[in-house]
N, C-alpha and C positions, 0 to 999 in steps of 0.2 A: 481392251485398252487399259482396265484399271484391273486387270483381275490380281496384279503384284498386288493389292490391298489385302487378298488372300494367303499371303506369306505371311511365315508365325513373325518375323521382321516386324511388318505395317499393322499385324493383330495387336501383339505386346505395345507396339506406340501410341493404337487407335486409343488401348484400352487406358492406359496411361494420359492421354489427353481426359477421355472420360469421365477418369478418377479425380483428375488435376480441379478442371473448371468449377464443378459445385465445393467442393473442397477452398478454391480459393475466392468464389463467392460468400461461404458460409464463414473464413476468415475475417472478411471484408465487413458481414455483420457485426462478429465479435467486436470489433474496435467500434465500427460506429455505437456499441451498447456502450461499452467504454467510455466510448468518447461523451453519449447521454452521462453516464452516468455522473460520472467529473464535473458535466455542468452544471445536474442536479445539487451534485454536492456542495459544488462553489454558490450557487445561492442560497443554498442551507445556512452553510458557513457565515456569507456575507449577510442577513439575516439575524443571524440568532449572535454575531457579534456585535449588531446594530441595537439589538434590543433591551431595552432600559433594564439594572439592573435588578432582580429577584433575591431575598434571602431564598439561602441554599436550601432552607427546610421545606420550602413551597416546591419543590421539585423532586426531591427524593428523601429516603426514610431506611432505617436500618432495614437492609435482604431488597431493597428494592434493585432491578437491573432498569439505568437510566438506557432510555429511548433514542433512537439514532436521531428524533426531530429534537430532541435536547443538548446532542453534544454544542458542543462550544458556545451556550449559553452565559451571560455573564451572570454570575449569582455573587454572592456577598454573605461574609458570616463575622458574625462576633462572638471573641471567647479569647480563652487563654491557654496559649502551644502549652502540649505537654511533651519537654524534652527527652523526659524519662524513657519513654517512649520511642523516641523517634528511630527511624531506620534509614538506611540507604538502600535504592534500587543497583544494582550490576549493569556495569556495560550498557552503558548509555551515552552518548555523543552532545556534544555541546554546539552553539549555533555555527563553528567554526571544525566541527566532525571530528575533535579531538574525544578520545574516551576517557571516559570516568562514571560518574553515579550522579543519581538523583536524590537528594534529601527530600524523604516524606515523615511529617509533622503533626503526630494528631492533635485535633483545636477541639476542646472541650467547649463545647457553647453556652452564650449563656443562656439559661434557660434551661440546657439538658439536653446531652447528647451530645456524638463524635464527629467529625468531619473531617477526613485526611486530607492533608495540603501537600502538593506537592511544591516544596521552596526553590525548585530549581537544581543545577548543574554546578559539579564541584568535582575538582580531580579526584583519582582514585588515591590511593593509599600507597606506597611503594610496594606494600607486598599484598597478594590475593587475600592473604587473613587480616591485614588491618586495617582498625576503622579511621577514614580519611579525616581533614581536619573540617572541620563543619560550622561554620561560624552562627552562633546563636539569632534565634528569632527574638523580637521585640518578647521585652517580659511584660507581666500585667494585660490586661486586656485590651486587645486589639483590631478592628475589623479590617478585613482584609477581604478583595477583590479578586475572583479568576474568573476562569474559564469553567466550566461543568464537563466532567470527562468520565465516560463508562469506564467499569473495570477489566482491568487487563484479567485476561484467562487463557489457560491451555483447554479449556473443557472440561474440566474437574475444580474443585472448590481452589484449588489452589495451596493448600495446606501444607501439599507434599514438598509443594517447593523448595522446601527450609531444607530439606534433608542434604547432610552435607555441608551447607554453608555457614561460614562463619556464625558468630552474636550478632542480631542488630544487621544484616546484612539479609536482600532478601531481592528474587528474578522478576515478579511481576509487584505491579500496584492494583491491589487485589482489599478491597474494606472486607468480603469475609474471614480470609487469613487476616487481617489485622486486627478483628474483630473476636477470633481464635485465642490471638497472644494477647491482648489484651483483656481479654476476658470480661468485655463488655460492646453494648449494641455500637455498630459504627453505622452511618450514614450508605447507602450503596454512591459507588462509582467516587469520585475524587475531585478535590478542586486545584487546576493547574493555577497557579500564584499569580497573578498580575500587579497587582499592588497591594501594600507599599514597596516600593524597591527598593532592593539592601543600600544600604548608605556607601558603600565600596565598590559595587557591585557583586558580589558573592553572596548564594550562591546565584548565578547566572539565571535569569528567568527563561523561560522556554518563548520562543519565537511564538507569534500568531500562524492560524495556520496559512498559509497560502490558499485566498479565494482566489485569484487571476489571471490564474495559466491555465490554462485548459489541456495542456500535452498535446501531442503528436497522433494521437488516437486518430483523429480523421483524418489527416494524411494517410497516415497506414491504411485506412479501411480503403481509400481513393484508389492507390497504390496494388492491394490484394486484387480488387475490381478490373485495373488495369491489365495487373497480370493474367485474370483471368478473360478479359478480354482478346491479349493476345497468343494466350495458346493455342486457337483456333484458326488464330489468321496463321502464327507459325506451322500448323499441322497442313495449313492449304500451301502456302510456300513449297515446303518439301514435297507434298502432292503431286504438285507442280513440275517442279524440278525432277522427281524420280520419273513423273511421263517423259518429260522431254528427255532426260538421257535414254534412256527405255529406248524412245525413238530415234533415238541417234546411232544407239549400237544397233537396232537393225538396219537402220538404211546401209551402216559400214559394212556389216554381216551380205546385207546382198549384191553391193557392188563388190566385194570381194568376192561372192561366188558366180557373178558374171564373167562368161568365157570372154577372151580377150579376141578384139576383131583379127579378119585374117589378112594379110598383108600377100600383094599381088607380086 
């Protein structure tokens, strides 16, 4: 009755169901990890932006790599920008996805030692080689308020990056490379600017991060699950369906080869 199962046909589909089911069960994990993950990180976030503020020196130190439980920590430092200094990041979006750069700011503390600020979002420059218009940080000493942010890297010190690009112009926010060209110890990782905020608004502060969405991640894993739920019913289906014609062309098969009654 089922031996069609035995055609290379119903083999290549069995085997293909096979492959299909833990393939779209093991999908269906990936997001719900996902989807953990996100939440973990949303009360990270929400957390350590609730947390009363720290000088920045209690939490990191020139070569140190800041901690995933420390990002978006609030810290606070006091010193005086050195403009001399300062650079733009490349190709970076502003809270409204327009491109331009980021102004980063080294803050001489007092007391000793470097601390890079990132000041925010500013259009680029009409042409890739020059540098945008940057509205100055407060002069004299200032304490100012961010965010605590690990350094950006490709997996190497990040040095290389300069190669090619303009003066003063640079792809990652990187305190060893800044700590290269400057030719003194900088602070590990960055403080993203929260306050004071420019009196005009320029340059544009960076958004908080989003603790509150949690994305689509478990839907999609619900979804994977489902799909793999139904491949099995659709393989019974057609199951189904290939008996029952099976048996339909032979019944037709045999009353076609019955001899036709004989007429008196």
């Amino acid at each position: 009755m089922y031996r069609f199962l035995l055609t290379r046909q119903w083999v290549i589909l069995t085997l293909i169901v096979l492959v299909l089911i833990p393939t779209m069960v093991e999908l269906g994990f990936w997001q719900l990890h996902r989807h953990e993950h996100r939440v973990q990180q949303n009360a990270l976030i929400t957390e350590n932006l609730e947390a009363a503020p720290v000088p920045v020196s209690r939490l990191t130190s020139p070569g140190h790599t800041v901690p995933r439980s420390d990002y978006w920590r609030t810290v606070t430092a006091t010193g005086t920008f050195d403009t001399r200094h300062e650079v733009v990041v490349r190709r970076r979006t502003s809270r409204d996805e327009r491109i331009g750069v980021l102004v980063l700011t080294p803050l001489d503390l007092k007391g000793g030692g470097t601390v890079l600020v990132n000041r925010g979002w500013v259009p680029a420059a009409d042409t890739q080689e020059g540098y945008p218009d940057v509205p100055a940080p407060p002069a004299g000493e200032v304490t100012v308020t961010g965010r605590l942010k690990a350094d950006e890297t490709t997996g190497a010190s990040g040095i290389k990056d300069l190669a090619g690009l303009p003066d003063r112009q640079v792809m990652l926010i990187n305190s060893a490379q800044q700590a290269h060209l400057l030719g003194r110890p900088v602070l590990g990782g960055y403080v993203e600017l929260t306050s004071p905020e420019p009196a005009d608004g320029s340059p544009e502060t960076i958004a908080a991060p989003d603790d509150g969405s949690i994305g689509p991640h478990m839907a999609y894993a619900v979804q994977w699950w489902l799909f793999a739920a139904g491949v099995p019913v659709g393989w019974v289906i057609l199951l189904r369906r290939e008996k029952r014609d099976r048996e339909q062309e032979a019944k037709e098969s045999e009353t076609a080869g019955e001899p036709e009654p004989a007429t008196a």
